[in-house]
Biotite code that builds the C-alpha atoms (Angstrom):
import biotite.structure as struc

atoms = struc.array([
    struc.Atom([-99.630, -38.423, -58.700], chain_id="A", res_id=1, res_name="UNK", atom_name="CA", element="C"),
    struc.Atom([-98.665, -37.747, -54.928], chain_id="A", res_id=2, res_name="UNK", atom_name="CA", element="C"),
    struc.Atom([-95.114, -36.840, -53.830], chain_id="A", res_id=3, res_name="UNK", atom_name="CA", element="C"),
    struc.Atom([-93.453, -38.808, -51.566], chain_id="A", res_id=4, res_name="UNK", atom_name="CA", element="C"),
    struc.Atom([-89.898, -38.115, -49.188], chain_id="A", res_id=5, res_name="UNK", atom_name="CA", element="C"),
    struc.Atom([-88.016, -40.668, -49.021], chain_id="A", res_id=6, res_name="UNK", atom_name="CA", element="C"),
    struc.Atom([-85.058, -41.054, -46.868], chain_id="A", res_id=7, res_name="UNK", atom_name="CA", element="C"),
    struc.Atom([-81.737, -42.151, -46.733], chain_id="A", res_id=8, res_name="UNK", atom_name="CA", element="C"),
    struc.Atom([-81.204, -45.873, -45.687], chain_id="A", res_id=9, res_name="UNK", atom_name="CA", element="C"),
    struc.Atom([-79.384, -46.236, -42.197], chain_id="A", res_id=10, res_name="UNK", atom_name="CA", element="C"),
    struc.Atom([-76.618, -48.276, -41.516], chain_id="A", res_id=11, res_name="UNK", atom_name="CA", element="C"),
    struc.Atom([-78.122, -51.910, -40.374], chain_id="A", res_id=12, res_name="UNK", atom_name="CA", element="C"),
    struc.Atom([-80.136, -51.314, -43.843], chain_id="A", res_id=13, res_name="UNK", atom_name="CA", element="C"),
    struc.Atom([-76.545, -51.132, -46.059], chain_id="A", res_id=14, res_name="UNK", atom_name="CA", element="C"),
    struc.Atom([-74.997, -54.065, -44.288], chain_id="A", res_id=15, res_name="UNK", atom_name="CA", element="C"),
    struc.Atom([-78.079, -55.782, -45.035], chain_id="A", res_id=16, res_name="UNK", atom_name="CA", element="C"),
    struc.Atom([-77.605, -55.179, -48.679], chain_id="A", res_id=17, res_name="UNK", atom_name="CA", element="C"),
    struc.Atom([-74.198, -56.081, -49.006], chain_id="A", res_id=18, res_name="UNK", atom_name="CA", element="C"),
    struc.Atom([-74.095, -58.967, -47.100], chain_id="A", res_id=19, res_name="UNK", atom_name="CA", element="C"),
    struc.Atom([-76.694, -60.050, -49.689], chain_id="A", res_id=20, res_name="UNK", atom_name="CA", element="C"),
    struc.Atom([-75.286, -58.792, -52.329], chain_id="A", res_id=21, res_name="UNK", atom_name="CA", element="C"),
    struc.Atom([-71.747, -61.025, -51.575], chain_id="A", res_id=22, res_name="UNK", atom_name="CA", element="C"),
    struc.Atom([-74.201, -64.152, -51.225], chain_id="A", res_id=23, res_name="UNK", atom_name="CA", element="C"),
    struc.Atom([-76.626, -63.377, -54.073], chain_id="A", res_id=24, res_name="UNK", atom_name="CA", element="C"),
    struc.Atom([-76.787, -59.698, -55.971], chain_id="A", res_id=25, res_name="UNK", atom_name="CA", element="C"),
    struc.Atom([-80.339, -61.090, -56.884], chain_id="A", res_id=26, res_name="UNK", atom_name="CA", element="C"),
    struc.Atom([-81.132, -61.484, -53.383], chain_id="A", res_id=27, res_name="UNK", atom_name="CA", element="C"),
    struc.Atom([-79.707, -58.418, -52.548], chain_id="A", res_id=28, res_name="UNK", atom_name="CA", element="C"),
    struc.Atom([-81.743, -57.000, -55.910], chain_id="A", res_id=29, res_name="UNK", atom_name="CA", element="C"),
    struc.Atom([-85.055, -58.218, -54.528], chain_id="A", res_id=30, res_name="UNK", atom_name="CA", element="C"),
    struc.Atom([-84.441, -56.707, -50.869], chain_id="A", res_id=31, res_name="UNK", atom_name="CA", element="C"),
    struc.Atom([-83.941, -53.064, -52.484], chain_id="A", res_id=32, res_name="UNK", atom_name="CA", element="C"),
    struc.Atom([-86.338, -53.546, -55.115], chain_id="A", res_id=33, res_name="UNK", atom_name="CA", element="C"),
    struc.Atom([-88.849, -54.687, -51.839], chain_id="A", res_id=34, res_name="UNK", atom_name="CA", element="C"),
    struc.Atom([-87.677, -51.598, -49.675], chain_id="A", res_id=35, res_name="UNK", atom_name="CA", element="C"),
    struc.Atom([-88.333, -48.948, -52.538], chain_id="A", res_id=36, res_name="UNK", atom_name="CA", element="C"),
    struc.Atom([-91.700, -50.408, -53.779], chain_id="A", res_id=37, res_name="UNK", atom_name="CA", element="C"),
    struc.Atom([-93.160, -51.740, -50.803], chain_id="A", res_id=38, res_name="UNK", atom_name="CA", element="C"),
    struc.Atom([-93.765, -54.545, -52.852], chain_id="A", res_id=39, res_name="UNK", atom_name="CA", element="C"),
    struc.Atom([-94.704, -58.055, -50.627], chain_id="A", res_id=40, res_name="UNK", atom_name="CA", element="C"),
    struc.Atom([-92.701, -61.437, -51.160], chain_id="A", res_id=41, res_name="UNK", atom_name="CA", element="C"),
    struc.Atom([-95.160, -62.742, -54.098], chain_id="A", res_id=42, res_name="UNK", atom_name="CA", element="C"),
    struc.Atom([-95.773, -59.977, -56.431], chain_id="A", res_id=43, res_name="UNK", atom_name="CA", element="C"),
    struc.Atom([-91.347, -59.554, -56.235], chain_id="A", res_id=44, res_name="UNK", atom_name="CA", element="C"),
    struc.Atom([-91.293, -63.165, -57.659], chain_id="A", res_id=45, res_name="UNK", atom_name="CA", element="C"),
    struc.Atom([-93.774, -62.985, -60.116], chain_id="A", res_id=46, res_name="UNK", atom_name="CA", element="C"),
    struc.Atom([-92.673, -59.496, -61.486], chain_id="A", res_id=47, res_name="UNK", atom_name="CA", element="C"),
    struc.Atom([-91.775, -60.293, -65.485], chain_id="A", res_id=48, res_name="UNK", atom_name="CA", element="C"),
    struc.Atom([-89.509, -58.307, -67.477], chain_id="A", res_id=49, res_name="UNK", atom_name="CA", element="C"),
    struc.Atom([-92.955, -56.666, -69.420], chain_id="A", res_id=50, res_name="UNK", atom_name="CA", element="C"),
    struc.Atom([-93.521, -55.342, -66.221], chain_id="A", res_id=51, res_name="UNK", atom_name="CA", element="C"),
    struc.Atom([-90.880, -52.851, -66.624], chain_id="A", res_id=52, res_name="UNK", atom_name="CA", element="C"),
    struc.Atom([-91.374, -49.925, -68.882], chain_id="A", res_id=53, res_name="UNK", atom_name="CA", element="C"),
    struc.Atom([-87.955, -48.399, -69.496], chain_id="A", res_id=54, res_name="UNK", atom_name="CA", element="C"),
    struc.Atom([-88.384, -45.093, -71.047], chain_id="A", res_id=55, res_name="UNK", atom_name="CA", element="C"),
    struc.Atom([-90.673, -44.412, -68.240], chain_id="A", res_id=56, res_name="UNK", atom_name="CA", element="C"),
    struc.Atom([-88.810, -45.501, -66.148], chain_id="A", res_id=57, res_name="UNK", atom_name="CA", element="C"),
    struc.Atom([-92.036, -47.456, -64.462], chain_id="A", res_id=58, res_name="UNK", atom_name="CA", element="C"),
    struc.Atom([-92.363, -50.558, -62.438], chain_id="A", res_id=59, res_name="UNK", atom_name="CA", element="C"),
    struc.Atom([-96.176, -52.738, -63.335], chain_id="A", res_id=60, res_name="UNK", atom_name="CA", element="C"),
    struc.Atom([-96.710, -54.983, -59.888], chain_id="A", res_id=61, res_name="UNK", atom_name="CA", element="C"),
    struc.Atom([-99.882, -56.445, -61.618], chain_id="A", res_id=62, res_name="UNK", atom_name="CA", element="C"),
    struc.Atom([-100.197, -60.310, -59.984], chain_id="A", res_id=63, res_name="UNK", atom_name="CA", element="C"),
    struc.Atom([-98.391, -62.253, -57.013], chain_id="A", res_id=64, res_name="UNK", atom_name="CA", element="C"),
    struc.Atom([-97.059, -65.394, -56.532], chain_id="A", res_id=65, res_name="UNK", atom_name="CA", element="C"),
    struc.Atom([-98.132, -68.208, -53.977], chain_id="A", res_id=66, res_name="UNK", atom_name="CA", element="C"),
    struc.Atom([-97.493, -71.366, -52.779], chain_id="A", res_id=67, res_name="UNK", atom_name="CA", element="C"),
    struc.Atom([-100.106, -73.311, -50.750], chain_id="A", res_id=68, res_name="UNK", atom_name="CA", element="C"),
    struc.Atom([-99.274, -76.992, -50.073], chain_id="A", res_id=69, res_name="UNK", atom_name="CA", element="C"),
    struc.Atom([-96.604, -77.269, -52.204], chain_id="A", res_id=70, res_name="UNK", atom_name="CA", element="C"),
    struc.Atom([-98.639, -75.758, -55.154], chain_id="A", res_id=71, res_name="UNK", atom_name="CA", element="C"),
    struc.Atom([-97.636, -72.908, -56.964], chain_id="A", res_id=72, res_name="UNK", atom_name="CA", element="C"),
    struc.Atom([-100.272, -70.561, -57.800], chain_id="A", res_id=73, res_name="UNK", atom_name="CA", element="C"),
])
């Protein structure tokens, strides 16, 4: 397992989240969820809540969701 630094959020980055968070905390949820993982669009909506092992403290991105014409897939 590699080490990574990760930095504080600036300012634009916390009014972000709260302005989300006093429309939708899920919204707001899915932005910091998408900032800390890296995770794209699809594989944040398709994440189930097997995916997360608690002891562990781990988060399984293991399938994405799209849409193409209408169509989920």
């Amino acid at each position: 397992m590699t080490r990574t630094t990760v930095s504080a959020p600036d300012v634009a980055d916390v009014q972000l989240i709260a302005a989300a968070d006093e429309s939708s905390p899920i919204l707001a949820l899915a932005i910091i969820l998408g900032a800390v993982t890296g995770a794209r669009r699809g594989e944040l909506c398709a994440l189930r809540w097997a995916d997360v092992n608690w002891p562990r403290r781990v988060l399984t991105i293991a399938r994405s969701l799209t849409e193409i014409d209408g169509r989920r897939q």
